[in-house]
Residue frames relative to the residue before (quaternion, step in Angstrom):
aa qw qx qy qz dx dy dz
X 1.0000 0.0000 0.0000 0.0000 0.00 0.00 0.00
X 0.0551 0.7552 -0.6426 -0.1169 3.63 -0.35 0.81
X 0.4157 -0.5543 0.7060 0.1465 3.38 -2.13 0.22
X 0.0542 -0.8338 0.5214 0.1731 3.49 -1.06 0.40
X 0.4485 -0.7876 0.3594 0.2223 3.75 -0.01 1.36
X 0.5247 -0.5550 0.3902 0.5141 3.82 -0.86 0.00
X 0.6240 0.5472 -0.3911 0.3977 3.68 0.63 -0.09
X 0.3856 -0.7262 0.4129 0.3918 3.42 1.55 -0.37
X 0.3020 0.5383 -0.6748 0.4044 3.66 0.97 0.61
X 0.4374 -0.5455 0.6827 0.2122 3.85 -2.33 0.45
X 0.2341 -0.6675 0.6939 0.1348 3.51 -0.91 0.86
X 0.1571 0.6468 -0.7350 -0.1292 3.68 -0.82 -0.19
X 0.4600 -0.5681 0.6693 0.1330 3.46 -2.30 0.37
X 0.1484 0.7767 -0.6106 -0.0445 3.85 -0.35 0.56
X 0.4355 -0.5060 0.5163 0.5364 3.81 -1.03 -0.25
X 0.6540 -0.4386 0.5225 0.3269 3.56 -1.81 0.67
X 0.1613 -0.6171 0.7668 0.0724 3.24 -1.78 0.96
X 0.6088 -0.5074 0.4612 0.3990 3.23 -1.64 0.55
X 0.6185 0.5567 -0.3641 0.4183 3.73 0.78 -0.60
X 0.5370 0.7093 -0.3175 0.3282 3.40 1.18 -0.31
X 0.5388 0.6945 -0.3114 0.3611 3.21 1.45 -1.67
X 0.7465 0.3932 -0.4194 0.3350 4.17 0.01 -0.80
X 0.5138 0.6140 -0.3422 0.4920 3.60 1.44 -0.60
X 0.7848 0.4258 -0.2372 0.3827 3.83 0.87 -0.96
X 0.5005 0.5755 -0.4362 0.4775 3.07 1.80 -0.41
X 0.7051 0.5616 -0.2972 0.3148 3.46 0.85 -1.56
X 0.5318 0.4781 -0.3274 0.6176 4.08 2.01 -0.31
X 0.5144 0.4576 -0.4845 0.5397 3.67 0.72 -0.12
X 0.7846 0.4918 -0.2542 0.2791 3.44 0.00 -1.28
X 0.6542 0.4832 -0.3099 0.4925 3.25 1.38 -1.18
X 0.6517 0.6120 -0.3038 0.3293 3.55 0.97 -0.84
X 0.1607 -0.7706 0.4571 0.4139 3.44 1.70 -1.20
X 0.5101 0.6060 -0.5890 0.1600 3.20 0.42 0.96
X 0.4613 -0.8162 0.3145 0.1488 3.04 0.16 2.43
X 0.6785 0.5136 -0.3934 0.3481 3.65 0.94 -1.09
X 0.5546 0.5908 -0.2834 0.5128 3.55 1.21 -0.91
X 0.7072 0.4495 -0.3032 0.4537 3.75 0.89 -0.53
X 0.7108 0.4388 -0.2911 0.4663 3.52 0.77 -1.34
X 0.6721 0.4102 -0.3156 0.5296 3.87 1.17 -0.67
X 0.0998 -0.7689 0.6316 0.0044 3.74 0.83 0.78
X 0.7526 0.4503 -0.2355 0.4188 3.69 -0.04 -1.93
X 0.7870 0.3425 -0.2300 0.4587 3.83 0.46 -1.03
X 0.2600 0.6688 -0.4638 0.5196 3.96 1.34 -0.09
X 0.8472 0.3563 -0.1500 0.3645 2.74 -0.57 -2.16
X 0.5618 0.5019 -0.3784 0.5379 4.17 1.14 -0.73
X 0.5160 0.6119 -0.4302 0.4175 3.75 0.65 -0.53
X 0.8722 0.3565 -0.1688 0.2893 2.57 0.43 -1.48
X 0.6699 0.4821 -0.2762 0.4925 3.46 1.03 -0.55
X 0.4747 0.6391 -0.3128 0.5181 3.85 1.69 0.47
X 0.8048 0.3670 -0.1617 0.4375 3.63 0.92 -1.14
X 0.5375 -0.6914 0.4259 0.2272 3.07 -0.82 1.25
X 0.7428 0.4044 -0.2065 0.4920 3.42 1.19 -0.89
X 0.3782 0.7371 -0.5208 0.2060 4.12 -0.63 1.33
X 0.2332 0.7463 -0.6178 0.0830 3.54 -0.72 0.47
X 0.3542 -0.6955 0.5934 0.1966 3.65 -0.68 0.99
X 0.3285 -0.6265 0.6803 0.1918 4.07 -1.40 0.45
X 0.1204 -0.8141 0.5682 0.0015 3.52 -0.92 1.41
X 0.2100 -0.6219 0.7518 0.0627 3.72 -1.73 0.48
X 0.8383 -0.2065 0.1358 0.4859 3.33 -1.06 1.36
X 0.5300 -0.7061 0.2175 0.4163 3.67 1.11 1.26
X 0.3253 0.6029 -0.5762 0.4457 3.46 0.90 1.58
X 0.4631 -0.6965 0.5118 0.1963 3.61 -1.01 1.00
X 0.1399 -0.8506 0.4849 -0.1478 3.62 -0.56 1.29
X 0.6895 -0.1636 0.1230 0.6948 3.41 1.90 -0.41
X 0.3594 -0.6628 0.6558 -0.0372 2.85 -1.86 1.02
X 0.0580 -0.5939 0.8019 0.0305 3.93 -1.23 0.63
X 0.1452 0.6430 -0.7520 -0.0010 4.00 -1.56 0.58
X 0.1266 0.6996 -0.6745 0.1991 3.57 -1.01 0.43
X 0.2412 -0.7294 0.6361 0.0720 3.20 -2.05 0.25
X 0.2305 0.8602 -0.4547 0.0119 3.09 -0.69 0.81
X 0.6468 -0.4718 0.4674 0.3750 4.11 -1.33 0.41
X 0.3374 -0.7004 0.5247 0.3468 3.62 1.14 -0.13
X 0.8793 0.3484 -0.0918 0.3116 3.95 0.38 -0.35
X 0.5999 0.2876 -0.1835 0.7237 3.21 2.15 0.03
X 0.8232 -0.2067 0.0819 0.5224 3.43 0.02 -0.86
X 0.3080 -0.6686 0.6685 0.1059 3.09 -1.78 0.64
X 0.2620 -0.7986 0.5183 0.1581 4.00 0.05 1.53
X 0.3584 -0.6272 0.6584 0.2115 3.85 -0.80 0.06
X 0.0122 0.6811 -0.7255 -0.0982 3.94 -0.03 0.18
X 0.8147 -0.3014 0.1824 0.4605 3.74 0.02 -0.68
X 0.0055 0.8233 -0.5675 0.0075 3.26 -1.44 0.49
X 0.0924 -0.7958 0.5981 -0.0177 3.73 -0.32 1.30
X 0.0837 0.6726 -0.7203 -0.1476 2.83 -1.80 -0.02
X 0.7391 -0.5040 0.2947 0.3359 3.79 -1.03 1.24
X 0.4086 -0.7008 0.4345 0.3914 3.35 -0.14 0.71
X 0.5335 0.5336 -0.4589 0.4691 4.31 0.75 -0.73
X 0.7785 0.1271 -0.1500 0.5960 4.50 0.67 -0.12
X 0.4171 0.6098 -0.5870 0.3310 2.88 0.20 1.38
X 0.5615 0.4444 -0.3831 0.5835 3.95 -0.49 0.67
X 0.6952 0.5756 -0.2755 0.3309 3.53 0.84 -0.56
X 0.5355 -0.5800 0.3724 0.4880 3.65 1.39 0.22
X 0.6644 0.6324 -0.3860 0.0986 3.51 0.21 -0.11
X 0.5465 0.5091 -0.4691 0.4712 3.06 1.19 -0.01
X 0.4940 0.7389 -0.1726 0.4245 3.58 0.90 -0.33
X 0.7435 0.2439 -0.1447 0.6056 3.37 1.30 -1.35
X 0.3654 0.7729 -0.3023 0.4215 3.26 1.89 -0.05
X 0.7043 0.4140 -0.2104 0.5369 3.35 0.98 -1.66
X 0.5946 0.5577 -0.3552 0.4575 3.30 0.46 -1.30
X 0.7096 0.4879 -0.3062 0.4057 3.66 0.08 -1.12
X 0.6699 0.4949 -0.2125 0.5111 3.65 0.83 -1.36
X 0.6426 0.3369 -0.3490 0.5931 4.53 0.82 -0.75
X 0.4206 0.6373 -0.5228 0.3790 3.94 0.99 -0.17
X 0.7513 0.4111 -0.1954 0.4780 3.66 1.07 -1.11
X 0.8022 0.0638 -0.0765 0.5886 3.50 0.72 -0.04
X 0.0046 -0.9477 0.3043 -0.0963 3.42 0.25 1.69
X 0.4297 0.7001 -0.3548 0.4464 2.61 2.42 0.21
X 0.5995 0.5483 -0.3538 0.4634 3.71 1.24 -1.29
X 0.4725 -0.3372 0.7517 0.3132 3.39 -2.63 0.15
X 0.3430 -0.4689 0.8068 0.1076 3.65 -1.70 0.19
X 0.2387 -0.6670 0.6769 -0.1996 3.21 -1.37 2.24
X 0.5432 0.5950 -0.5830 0.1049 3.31 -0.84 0.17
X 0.6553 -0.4440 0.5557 0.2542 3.28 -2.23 0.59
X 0.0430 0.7522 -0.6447 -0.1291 3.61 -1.01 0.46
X 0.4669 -0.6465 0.5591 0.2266 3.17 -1.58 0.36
X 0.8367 -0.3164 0.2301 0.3833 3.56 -1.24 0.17
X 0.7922 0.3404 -0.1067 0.4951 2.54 0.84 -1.95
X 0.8813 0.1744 -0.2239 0.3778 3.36 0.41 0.19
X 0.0769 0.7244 -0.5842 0.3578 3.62 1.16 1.53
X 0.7331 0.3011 -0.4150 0.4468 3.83 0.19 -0.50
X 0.5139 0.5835 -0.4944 0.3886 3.77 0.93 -0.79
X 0.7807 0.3583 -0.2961 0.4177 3.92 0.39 -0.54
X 0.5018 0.6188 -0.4272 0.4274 3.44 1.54 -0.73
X 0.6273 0.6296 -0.2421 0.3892 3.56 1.02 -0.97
X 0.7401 0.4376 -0.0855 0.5034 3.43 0.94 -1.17
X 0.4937 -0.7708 0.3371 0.2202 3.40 1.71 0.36
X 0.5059 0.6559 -0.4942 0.2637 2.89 1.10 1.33
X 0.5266 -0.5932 0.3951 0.4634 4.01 -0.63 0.68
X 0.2479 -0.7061 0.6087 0.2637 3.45 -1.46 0.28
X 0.0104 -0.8584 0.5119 0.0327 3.22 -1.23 0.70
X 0.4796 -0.7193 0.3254 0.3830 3.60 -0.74 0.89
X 0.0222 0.6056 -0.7955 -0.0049 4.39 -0.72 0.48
X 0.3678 -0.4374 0.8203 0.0229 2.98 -2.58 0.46
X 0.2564 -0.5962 0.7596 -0.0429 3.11 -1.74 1.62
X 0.2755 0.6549 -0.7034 0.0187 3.63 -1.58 0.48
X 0.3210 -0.7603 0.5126 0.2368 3.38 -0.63 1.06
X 0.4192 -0.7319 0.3675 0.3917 4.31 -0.66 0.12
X 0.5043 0.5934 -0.4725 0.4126 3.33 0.87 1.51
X 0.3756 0.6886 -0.3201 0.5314 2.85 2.26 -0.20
X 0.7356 0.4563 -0.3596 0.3484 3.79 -0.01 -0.87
């Protein structure tokens, strides 16, 4: 499925390949999202666990990621979703989601935001709702 930005560059959407993973570490890394970095080995298990993954490509160069998990028929979880900070503003996370509930159109779309990017969903008209994190070293 491709997309064609205002700059006239092609987005396309494929599903995630294991070969993919050093390219997502290297969007984890650029992003600083240190836990994703320091948990390199369990990341990369994440990833090859969730049912829900498809990376967002430029001239088959990886530019963003969507991973999540879902029951296919109730909910559809977001676990994370970047895009490179140089194509951002450009709708693509956005045509990302849309593209990813295209496959499973029965579920709502969950996910945790972060500071920095609570208004990015407030915008896109999603509802906010209150959830609870405890990791099992907490107890």
């Amino acid at each position: 499925m491709g997309y064609i930005l205002k700059n006239g560059e092609t987005i396309s959407f494929r599903p995630y390949e294991e070969e993919d993973f050093p390219y997502i570490h290297q969007l984890n890394m650029q992003e600083q999202w240190n836990n994703l970095v320091e948990k390199k080995e369990d990341t990369m298990q994440a990833w090859s666990k969730s049912n829900v993954k498809f990376v967002a490509c430029i001239n088959n160069q990886i530019i963003g990621y969507i991973r999540g998990i879902t029951d296919e028929h109730i909910t559809l979880y977001v676990c994370e979703l970047l895009i490179t900070k140089k194509y951002q503003g450009f709708g693509i996370g956005t045509s990302l989601l849309r593209y990813v509930h295209q496959h499973y159109p029965k579920t709502r779309i969950d996910l945790l935001a972060s500071k920095t990017s609570v208004t990015y969903y407030e915008n896109i008209k999603f509802r906010s709702f209150f959830g609870f994190r405890k990791t099992f070293r907490e107890w």
